[in-house]
N, C-alpha and C positions, 0 to 999 in steps of 0.2 A: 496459285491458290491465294485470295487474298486474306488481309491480317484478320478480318471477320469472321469470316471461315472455321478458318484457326482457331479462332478465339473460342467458334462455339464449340467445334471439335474437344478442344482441351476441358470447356465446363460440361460438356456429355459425357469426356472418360472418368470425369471426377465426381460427378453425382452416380454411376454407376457403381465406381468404386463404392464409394462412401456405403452405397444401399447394397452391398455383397456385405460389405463389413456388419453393415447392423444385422443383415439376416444371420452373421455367423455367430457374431456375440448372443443373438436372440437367441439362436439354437444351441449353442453351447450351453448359456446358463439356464434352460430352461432340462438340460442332460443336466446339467450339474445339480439343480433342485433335485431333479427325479433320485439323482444319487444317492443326494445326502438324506432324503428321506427314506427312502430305500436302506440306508446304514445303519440309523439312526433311530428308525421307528418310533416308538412313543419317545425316546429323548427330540425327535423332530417338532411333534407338538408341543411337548412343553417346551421348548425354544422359539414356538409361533408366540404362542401363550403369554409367556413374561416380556416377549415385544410387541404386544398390544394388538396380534397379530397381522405384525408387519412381516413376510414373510421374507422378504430381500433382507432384513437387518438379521432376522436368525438363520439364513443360511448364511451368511458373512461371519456370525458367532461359531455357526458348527465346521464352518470351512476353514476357520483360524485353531479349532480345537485339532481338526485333523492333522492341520499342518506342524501344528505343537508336537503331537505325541503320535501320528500315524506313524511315525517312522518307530514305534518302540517293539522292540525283540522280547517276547514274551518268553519267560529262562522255563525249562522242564523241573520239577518236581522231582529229589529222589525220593523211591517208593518209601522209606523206612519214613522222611518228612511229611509225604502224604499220610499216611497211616497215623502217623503224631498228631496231624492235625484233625484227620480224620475223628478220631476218639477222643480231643480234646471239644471238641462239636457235639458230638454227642453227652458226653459228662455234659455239658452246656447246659439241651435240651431237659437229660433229665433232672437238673439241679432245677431248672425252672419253677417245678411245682414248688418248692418250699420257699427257694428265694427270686420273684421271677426279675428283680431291676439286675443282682449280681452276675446270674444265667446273660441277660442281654447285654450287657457293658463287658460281660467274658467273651461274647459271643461276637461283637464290637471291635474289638481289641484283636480277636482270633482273624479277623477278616482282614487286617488293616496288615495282620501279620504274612496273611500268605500271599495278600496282593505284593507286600515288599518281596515276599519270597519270590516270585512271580516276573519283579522286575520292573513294577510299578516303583511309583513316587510312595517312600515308606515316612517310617515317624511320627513327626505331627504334620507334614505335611499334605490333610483332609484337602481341599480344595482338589487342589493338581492334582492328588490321586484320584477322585471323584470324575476329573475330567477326562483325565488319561482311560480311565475305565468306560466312562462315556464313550469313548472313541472305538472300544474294543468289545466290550461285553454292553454294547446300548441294551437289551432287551430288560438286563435283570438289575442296574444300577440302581435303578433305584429305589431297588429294596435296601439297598447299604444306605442310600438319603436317610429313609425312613427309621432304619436302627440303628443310623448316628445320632438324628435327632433323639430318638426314648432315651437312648443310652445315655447321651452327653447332656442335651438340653431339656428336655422334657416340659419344653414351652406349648405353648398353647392351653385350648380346650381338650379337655380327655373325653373320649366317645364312652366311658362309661363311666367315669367316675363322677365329670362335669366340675372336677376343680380344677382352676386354672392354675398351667403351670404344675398337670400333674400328669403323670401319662399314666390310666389304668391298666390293669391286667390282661383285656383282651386285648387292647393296646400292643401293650408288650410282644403279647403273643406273637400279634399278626406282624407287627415288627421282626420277629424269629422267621416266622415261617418267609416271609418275602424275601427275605437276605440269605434264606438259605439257597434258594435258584441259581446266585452269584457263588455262595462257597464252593459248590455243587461243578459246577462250572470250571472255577476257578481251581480245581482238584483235579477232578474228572478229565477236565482237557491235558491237564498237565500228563495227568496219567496213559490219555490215549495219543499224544503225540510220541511221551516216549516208545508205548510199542510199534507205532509207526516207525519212526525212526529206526528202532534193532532188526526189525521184520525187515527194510529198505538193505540196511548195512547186511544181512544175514543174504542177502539176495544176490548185492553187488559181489 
């Protein structure tokens, strides 16, 4: 066979190669989009959203959050701390009417409390826990955006009051009510993991 031959033989195995490879990276990342949108739901959009909707740079965002914090172990709830914080929510909601900023920044505070419970990033550490929670509870996060914002900053235009830098009261409100899907959640799950768990060990 001569060196020609060869030569071509070698640049056909290697343009073959190459075009297996891009089919697989192709299909890969285009499973791996379908994924993270899939996980992520409306935190996928707004991660299009804030990259201008470049959607290869916000899945590289949401694939570097998962890699952060997919791997966290979400702790169970004992019932008597569910129950504490259960009714510490509620006093919240009805404090609301008379005081509604103190109700939200209680209410604020109570959240930040049982994501640390939980086994999230506690403290002051908003950001990371924000993320962390992005990664695990996407649907309902960010109702916590929203009632960190009334509570802490109360920047912007207010939808009803219209001073800047003032958050009004349905504001407020609807700040409560959204954050409450994550408390909710954030309870609830703890709560039906454990009976999972006793119901399993009660079996075994």
């Amino acid at each position: 066979m001569s060196t020609g031959v060869i030569i071509l033989i070698v640049i056909a195995v290697v343009v073959v190669i190459g075009a297996i490879a891009l089919a697989l990276r192709t299909r890969g990342g285009a499973r791996g989009g379908r994924g993270l949108k899939r996980r992520f739901g409306p935190e996928y959009e707004r991660a299009v959203a804030r990259h201008d909707g470049d959607t290869k740079a916000a899945e590289h965002e949401l694939a570097q959050l998962v890699e952060r914090h997919g791997g966290l172990k979400e702790r169970a709830l004992e019932p008597a701390d569910a129950e504490r914080f259960e009714a510490r929510w509620a006093a919240a909601q009805e404090h609301f009417v008379d005081a509604p900023h103190e109700a939200v920044a209680e209410a604020e505070r109570l959240l930040a409390e049982v994501a640390g419970a939980r086994g999230y990033p506690d403290g002051d550490r908003y950001e990371e826990r924000v993320e962390a929670l992005a990664v695990h509870h996407a649907p309902h996060v960010q109702g916590y955006r929203h009632l960190h914002h009334v509570a802490r900053n109360g920047s912007g235009t207010s939808r009803t009051s219209g001073a800047s830098g003032t958050a009004g009261t349905e504001e407020m409100r609807e700040a409560l009510l959204e954050a409450r899907a994550l408390f909710e959640e954030l309870v609830g799950g703890s709560r039906s993991r454990r009976t999972s768990e006793r119901t399993h060990a009660g079996r075994s």
